[in-house]
N, C-alpha and C positions, 0 to 999 in steps of 0.2 A: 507254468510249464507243464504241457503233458506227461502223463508218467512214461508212455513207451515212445517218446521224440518222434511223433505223427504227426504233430500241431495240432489234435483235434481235442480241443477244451470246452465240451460246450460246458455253460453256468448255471441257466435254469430250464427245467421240465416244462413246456409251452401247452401240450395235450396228450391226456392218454388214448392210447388207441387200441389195444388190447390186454388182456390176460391171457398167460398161455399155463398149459396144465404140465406146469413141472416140479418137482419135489422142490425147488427154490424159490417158487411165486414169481418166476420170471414176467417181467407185462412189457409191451412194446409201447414206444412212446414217441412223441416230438418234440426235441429241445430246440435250443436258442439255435444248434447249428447242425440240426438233420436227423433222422429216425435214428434210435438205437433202443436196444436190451436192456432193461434195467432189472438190478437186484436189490431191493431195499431190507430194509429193517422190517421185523414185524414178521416176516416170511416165514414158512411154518418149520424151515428145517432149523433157525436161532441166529443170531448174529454171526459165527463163526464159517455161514457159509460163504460170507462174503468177504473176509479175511483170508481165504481158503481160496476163493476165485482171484483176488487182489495176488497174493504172494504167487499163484501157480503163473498167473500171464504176465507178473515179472519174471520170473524167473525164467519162462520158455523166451521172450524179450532179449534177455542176456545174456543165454549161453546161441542166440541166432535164429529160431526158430520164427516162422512168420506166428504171426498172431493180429489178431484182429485191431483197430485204434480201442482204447480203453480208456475212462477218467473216472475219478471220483467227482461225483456231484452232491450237491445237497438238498434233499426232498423237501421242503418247505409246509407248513400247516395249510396253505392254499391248493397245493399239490393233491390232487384226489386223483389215488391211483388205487385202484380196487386191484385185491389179488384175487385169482379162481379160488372158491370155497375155504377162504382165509381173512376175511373182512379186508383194509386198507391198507396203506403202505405207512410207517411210522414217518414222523420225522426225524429227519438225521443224513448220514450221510448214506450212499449209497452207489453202487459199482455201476457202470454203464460202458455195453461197447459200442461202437457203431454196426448199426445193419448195413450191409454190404447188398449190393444187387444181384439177384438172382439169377443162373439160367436152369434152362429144364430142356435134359437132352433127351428126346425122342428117339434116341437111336437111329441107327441104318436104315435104311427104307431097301425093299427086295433087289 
């Protein structure tokens, strides 16, 4: 079951696709069921900061607040996800939301 009742459970990390440079070692990725954000173990701020992202997007979840689909996944020793200037992601479990699609507004035109 998902944690925030979106259905989106994906199970395993399929390819890494990037590193992004944030104090979490956030890396973007493709799972079993579509890009998302992952936060692993290993990451330079310590485990805590993914307990800390877990409890915050339940709890915005249940008092109503939108929030992104979100699941725990598990990074497997197969899994090579490089973090920016922090070597690789451990195994273990690890936070992932889905990426949502972008737009990019241009503003008004004269």
């Amino acid at each position: 079951m998902p944690l925030n009742g979106n259905g989106w459970t994906p199970k395993n990390v399929t390819r890494f696709i990037q590193s992004l440079g944030t104090t979490a070692g956030t890396a973007r990725v493709d799972t079993d069921l579509g890009e998302g954000f992952i936060k692993v173990l290993g990451n330079p701020e310590g485990p805590h900061i993914l307990a800390c992202e877990l409890v915050g997007s339940l709890l915005a979840d249940w008092i109503g607040l939108p929030t992104l689909d979100f699941a725990l996944i598990e990074v497997g020793a197969d899994d090579e996800i490089p973090l920016l200037n922090s070597g690789n992601a451990a195994v273990g479990p690890a936070f992932i939301s889905r990426a949502e699609p972008t737009q990019v507004s241009l503003g008004a035109g004269p």
